[in-house]
C-alpha positions as CSV (number, residue, x, y, z in Angstrom):
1,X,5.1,33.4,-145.9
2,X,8.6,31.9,-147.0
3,X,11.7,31.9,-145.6
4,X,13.6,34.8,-146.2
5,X,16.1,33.8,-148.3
6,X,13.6,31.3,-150.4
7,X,12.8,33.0,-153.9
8,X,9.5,34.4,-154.1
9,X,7.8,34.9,-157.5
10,X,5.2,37.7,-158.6
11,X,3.5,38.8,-161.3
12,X,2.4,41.9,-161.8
13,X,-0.8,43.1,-164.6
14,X,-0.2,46.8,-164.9
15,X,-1.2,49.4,-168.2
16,X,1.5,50.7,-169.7
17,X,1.8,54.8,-169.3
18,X,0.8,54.2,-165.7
19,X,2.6,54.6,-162.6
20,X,3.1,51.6,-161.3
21,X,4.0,51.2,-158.1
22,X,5.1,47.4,-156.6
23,X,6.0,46.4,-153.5
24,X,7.3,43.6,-151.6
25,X,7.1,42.3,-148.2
26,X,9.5,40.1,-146.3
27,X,9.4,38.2,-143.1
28,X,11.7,35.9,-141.5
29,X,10.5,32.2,-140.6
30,X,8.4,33.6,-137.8
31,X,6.6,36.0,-139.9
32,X,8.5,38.7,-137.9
33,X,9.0,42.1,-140.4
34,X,12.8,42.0,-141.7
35,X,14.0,45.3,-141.5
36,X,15.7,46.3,-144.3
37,X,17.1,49.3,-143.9
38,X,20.4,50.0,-144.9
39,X,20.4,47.0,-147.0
40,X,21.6,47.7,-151.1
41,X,18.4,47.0,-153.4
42,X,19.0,46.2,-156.8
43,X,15.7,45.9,-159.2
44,X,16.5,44.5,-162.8
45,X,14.0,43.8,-165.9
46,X,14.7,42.8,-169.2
47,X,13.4,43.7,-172.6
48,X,11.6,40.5,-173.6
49,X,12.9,41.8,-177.5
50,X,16.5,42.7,-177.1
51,X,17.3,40.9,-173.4
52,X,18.7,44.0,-172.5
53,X,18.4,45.1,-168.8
54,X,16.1,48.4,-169.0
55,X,14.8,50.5,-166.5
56,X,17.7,49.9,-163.8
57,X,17.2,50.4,-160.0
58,X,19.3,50.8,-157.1
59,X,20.2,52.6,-154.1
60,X,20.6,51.7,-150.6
61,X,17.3,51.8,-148.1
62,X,16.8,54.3,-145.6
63,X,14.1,56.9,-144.7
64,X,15.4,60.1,-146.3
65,X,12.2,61.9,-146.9
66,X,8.3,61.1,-146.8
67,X,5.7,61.3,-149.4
68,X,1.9,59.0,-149.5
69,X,3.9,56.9,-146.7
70,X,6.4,56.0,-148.8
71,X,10.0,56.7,-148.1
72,X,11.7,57.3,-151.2
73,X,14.9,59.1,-152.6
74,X,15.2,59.9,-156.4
75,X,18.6,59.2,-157.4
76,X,20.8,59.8,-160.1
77,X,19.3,57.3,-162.8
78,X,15.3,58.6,-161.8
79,X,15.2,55.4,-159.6
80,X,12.5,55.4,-156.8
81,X,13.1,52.8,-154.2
82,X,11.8,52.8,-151.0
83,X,10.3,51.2,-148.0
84,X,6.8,52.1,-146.2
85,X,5.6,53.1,-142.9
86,X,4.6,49.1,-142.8
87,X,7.9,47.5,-143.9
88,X,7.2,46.9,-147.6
89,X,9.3,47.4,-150.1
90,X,8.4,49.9,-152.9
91,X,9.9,50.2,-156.7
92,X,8.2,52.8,-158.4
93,X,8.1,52.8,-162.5
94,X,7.2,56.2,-163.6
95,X,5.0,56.8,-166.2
96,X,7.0,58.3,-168.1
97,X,9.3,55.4,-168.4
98,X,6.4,53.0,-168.9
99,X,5.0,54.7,-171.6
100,X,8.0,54.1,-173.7
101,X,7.2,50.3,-173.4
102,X,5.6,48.2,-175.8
103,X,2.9,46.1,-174.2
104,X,4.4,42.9,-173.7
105,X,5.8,40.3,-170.6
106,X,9.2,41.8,-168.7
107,X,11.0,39.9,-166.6
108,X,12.4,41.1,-163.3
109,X,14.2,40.1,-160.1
110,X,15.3,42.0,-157.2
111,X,18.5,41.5,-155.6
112,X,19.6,42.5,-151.8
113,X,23.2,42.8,-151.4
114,X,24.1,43.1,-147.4
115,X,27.5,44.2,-146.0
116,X,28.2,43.2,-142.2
117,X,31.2,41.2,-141.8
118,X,31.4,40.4,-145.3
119,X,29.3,40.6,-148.3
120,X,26.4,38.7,-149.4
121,X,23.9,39.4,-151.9
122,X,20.6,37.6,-152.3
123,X,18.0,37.2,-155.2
124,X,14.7,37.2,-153.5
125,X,12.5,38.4,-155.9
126,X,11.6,37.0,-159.8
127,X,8.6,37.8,-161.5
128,X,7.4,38.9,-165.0
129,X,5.2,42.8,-165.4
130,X,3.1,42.1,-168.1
131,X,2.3,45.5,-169.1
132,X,-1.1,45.9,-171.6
133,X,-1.8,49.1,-174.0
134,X,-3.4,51.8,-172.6
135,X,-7.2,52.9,-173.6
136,X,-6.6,56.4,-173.0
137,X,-5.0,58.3,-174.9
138,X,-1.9,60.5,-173.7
């Protein structure tokens, strides 16, 4: 796997009205698990019509409750981040906000802003969702 801090880029096939569910994994130059608890967690995509950021996402990491082995919180905005029992990284897209999408190619990245001494953030995540009509009806 890359180096930390080299941008990785996905893409992701999903049906639109789904849940969709996508999740990261990061490991430093030694393929050692980075722990990123604590860290901020921005997720950002873009309308491919209007280029207006849509479905925001952000909160900071940390194991606040359980559910399927994911750690999640809901926060204010209906955002699910949260990290797995095996280190990954999980943005959830409910399907009641991806049913509200046209089918169509959205850009994303995901940003981790970290505070120590001072602070840095870090795009380490760009990719596109390419979201196709559902079959079955709602």
């Amino acid at each position: 796997m890359e180096d930390f801090y080299s941008l990785q880029t996905f893409d992701f096939k999903r049906i639109r009205g789904d849940t969709i569910n996508l999740k990261f994994n990061f490991r430093d130059e030694n393929n050692n698990p980075i722990i990123i608890l604590n860290w901020n967690v921005k997720f950002s995509m873009r309308d491919p019509i209007s280029n207006q950021i849509i479905l925001p996402k952000s909160r900071t990491v940390g194991p606040p409750a359980i559910n399927n082995g994911i750690y999640y919180k809901v926060d204010t905005n209906s955002s699910i981040i949260g990290i797995t029992q095996d280190n990954e990284l999980a943005v959830i897209l409910n399907y009641s906000e991806t049913e509200l999408l046209p089918e169509g190619v959205y850009p994303f990245d995901l940003e981790f802003e970290i505070t120590d001494i001072f602070t840095a953030k870090f795009t380490v995540v760009k990719g596109n969702l390419i979201l196709s009509e559902e079959v079955t009806p709602s």
